[in-house]
C-alpha positions in Angstrom: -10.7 17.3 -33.2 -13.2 19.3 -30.8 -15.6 17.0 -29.0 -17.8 17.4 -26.2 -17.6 16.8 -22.3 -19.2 13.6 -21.4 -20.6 15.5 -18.8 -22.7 17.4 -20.6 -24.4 14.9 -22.5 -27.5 13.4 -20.7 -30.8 11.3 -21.5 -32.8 14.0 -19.9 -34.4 16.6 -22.0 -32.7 19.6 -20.1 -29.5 20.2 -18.0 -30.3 21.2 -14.8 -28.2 24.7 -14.1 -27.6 25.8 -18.0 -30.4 26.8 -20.7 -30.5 25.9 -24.6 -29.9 28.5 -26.5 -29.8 26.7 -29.7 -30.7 23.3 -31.1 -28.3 21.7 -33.1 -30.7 19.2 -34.2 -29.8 15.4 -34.3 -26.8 13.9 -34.3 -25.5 10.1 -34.2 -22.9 7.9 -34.4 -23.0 4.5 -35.9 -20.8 1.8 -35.5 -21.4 -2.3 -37.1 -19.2 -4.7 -35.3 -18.3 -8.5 -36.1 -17.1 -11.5 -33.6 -13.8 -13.1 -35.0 -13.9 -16.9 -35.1 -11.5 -16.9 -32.5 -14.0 -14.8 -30.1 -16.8 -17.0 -31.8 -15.1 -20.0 -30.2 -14.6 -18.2 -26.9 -17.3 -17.0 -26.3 -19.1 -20.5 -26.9 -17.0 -22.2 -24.7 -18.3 -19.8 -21.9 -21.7 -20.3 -22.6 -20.7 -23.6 -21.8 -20.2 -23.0 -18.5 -23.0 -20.1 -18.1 -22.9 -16.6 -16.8 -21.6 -13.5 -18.0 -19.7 -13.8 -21.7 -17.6 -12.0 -21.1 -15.7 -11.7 -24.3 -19.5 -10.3 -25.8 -19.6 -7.9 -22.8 -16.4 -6.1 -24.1 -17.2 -6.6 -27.2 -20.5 -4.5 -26.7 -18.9 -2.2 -24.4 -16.3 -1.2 -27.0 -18.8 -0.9 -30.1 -21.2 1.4 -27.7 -17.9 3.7 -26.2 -16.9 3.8 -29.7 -20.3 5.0 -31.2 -20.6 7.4 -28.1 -17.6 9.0 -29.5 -18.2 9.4 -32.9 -21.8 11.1 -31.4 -19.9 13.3 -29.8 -17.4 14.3 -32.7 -20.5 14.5 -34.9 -22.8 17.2 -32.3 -19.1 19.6 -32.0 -19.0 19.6 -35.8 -22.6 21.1 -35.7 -20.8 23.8 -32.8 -22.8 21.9 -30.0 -21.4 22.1 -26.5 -24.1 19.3 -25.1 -26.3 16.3 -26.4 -29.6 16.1 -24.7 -31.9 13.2 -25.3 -29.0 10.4 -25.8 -30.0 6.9 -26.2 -28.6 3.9 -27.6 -30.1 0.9 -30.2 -28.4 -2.1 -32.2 -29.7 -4.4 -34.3 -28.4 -7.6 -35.8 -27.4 -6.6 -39.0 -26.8 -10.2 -40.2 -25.3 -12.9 -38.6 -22.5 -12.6 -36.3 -23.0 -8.4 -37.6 -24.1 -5.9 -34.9 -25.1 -2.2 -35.6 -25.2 0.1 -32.5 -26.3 3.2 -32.8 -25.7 6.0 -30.7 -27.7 9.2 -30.8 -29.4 12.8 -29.6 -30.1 16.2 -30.2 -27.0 18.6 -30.2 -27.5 21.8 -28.2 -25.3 25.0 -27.1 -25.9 25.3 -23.9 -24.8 28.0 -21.2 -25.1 28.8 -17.3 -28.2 29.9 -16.4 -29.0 33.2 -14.8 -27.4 32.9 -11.1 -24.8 29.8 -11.9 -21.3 30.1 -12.1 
């Protein structure tokens, strides 16, 4: 599966040292997530205690990598090489149910005049 450098995916608008050449148009990745009873229990144990959940934290952290990735998949099937304008959202789709969304516009980039 082709998929794009990390690298050249960005929140800015542009990527300093390479010029669009074409727009792609939008692309996203969506993944909805659920806590298991057992990571239900954990995690209210450590709220318990305060601080950092910890077993939420990975639990966001993998839903967000993982819909980063399918981003990613989704702007090389357009034949992007770069996803300008990323950002992230999530909603509670119910209880306990999480959506995050991760998304951008898919561009070809390439060096500009001058850059290697």
């Amino acid at each position: 599966m082709l998929t794009i450098d990390p690298k050249f995916v960005t929140t800015a608008f542009e990527l300093p040292g390479f010029r669009i050449v074409k727009n792609r148009g939008v692309v996203r990745g969506i993944v909805v997530r659920s806590r298991s009873l057992v990571g239900s229990l954990g995690a209210s144990i450590q709220t318990i205690f305060g601080g950092n959940i910890t077993l939420y934290t990975e639990l966001c952290e993998t839903a967000r990598a993982d819909a980063f990735k399918l981003m990613l998949e989704h702007a090389a099937q357009t034949g992007a090489n770069a996803v300008l304008g990323a950002r992230y959202d999530a909603n509670e789709v119910t209880e306990g149910v999480t959506e995050v969304l991760a998304y951008g516009t898919a561009v070809v980039v390439e060096p500009s005049a001058g850059q290697p």
